[in-house]
C-alpha positions as semicolon CSV with decimal commas, in nm:
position;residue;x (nm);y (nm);z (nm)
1;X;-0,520;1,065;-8,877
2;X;-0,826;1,040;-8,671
3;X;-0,655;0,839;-8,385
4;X;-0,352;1,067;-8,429
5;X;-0,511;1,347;-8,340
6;X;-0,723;1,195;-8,043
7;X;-0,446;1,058;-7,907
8;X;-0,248;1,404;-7,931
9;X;-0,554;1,571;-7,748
10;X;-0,543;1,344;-7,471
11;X;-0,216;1,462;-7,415
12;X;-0,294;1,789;-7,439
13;X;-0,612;1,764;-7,241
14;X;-0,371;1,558;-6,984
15;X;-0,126;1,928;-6,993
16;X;-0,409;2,107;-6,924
17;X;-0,598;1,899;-6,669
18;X;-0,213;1,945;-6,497
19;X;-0,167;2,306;-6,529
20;X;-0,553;2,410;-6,423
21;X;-0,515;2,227;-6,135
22;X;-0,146;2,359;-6,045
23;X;-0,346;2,719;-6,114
24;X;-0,583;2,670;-5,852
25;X;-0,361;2,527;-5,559
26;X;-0,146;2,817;-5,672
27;X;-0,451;3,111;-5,597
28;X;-0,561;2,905;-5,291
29;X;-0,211;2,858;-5,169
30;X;-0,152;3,231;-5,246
31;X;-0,454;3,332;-5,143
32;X;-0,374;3,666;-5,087
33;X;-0,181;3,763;-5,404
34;X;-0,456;3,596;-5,631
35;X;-0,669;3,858;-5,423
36;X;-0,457;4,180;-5,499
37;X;-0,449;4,043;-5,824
38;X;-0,765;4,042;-5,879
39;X;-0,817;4,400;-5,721
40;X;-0,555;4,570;-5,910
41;X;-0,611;4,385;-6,293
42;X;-1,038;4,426;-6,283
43;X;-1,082;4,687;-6,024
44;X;-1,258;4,490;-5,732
45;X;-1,323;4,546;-5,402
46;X;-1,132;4,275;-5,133
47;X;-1,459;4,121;-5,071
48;X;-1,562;4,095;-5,461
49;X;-1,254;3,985;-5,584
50;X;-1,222;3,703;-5,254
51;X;-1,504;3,576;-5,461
52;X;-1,321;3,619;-5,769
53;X;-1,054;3,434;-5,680
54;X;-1,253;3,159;-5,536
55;X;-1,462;3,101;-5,840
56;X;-1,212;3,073;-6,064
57;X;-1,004;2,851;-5,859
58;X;-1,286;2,603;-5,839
59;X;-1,377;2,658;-6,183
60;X;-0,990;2,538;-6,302
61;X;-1,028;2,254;-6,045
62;X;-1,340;2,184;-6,205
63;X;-1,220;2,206;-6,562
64;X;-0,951;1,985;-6,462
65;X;-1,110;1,713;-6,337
66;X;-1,401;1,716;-6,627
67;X;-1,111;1,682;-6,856
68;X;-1,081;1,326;-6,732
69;X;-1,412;1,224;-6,733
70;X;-1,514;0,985;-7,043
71;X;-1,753;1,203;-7,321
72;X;-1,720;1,492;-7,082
73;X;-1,374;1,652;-7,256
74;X;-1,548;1,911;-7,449
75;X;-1,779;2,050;-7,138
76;X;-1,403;2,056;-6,929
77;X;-1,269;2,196;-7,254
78;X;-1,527;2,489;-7,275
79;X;-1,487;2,543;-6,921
80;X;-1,125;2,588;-6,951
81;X;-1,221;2,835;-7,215
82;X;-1,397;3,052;-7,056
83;X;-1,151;3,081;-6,775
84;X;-0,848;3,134;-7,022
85;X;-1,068;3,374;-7,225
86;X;-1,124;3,593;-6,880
87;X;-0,755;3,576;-6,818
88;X;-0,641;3,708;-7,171
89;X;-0,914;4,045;-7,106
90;X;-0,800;4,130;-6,793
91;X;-0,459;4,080;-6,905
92;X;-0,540;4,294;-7,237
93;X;-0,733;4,545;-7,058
94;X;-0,500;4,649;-6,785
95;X;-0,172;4,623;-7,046
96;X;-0,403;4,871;-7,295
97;X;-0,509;5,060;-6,975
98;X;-0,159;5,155;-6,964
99;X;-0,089;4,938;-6,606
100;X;0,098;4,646;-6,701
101;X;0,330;4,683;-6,364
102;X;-0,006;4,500;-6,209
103;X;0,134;4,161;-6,028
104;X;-0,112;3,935;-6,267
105;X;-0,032;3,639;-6,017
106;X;-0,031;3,423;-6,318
107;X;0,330;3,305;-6,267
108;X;0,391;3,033;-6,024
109;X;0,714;3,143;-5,937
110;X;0,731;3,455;-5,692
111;X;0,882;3,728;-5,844
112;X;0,640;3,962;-5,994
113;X;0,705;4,108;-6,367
114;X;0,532;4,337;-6,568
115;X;0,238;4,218;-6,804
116;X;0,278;4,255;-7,184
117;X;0,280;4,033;-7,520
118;X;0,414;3,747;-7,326
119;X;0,123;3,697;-7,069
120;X;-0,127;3,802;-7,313
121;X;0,033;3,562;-7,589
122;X;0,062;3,258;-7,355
123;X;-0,282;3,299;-7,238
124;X;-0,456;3,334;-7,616
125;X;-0,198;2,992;-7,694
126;X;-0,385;2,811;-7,387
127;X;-0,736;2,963;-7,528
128;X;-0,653;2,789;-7,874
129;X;-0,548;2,463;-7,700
130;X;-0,891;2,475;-7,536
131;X;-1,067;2,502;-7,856
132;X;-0,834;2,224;-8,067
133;X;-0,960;1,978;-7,758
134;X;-1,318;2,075;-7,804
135;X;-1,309;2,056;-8,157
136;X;-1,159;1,720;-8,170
137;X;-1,320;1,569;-7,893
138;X;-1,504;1,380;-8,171
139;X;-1,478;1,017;-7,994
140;X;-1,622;0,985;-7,640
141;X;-1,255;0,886;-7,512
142;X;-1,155;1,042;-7,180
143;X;-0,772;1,112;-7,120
144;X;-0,618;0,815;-6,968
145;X;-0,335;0,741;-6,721
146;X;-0,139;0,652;-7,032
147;X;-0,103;1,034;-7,119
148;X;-0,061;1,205;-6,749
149;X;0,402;1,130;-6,837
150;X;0,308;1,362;-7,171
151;X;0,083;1,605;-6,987
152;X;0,340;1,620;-6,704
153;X;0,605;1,650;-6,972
154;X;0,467;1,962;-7,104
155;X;0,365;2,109;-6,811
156;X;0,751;2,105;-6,729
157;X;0,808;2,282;-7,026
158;X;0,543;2,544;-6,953
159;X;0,700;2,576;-6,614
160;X;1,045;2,635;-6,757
161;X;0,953;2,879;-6,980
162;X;0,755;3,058;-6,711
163;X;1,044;3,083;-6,530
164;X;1,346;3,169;-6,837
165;X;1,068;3,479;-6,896
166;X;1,106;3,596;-6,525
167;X;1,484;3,560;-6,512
168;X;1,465;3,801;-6,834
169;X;1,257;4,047;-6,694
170;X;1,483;4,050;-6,358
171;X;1,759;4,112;-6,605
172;X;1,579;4,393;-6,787
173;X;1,504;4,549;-6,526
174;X;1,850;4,562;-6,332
175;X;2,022;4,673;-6,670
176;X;1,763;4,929;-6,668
């Protein structure tokens, strides 16, 4: 069961290590959405949330690559945390703040959609995957090439759903 489970949280680690690093060539791509979203979700300034956005695009790209390193897989993991935990406040704050029409930026596709359960949901899923790869980190095993296929796989999946939700909302809101 032991090797089951490692094995499974390469893979996940692999997903992760995938999607954190697709997150931050996203903000620095988008530079200046990540920005407004930043402004608009925790109330920054341009210059403060520049820094925002910078920070947490290096600490995903850092995240990421700890994720590969050998024995290091819990420190990436916690790191990951902490980013995903940041995510899910702002994203719980501005949806109880009564703003949820605030572009997030946490889509990789371009259309915008309001924030609710789904962002809020996805983000506290990708907080508990950070924790299951801490927690079971229990062999100082880094992820290996051997589980990028897997990690890519499920980042396709994560993509596609991404996307199915923001062909709903364009739906919802044109029957609206």
């Amino acid at each position: 069961m032991r090797d089951v489970m490692q094995c499974l949280m390469s893979q996940l680690s692999a997903f992760l290590s995938v999607l954190l690093i697709a997150s931050a060539a996203h903000k620095l791509t988008y530079f200046s959405r990540a920005r407004t979203a930043a402004q608009e979700l925790v109330s920054l300034s341009a210059s403060s949330a520049a820094f925002v956005v910078a920070a947490a695009a290096l600490c995903e790209a850092s995240a990421a690559l700890i994720l590969w390193i050998p024995g290091a897989r819990t420190l990436g993991a916690s790191l990951a945390a902490g980013v995903f935990a940041l995510y899910l406040s702002a994203i719980v704050h501005a949806v109880h703040k009564g703003n949820p029409d605030v572009d997030c930026g946490c889509s990789f596709g371009a259309p915008h959609r309001n924030l609710g359960s789904f962002e809020a949901v996805r983000n506290a899923c990708l907080l508990i995957a950070t924790g299951l790869i801490a927690l079971f980190a229990f062999r100082p095993l880094g992820t290996s090439g051997a589980d990028l296929l897997p990690g890519l796989a499920l980042f396709a999946i994560y993509y596609a759903i991404d996307e199915v939700k923001g062909i709903w909302s364009k739906a919802e809101r044109i029957s609206k």
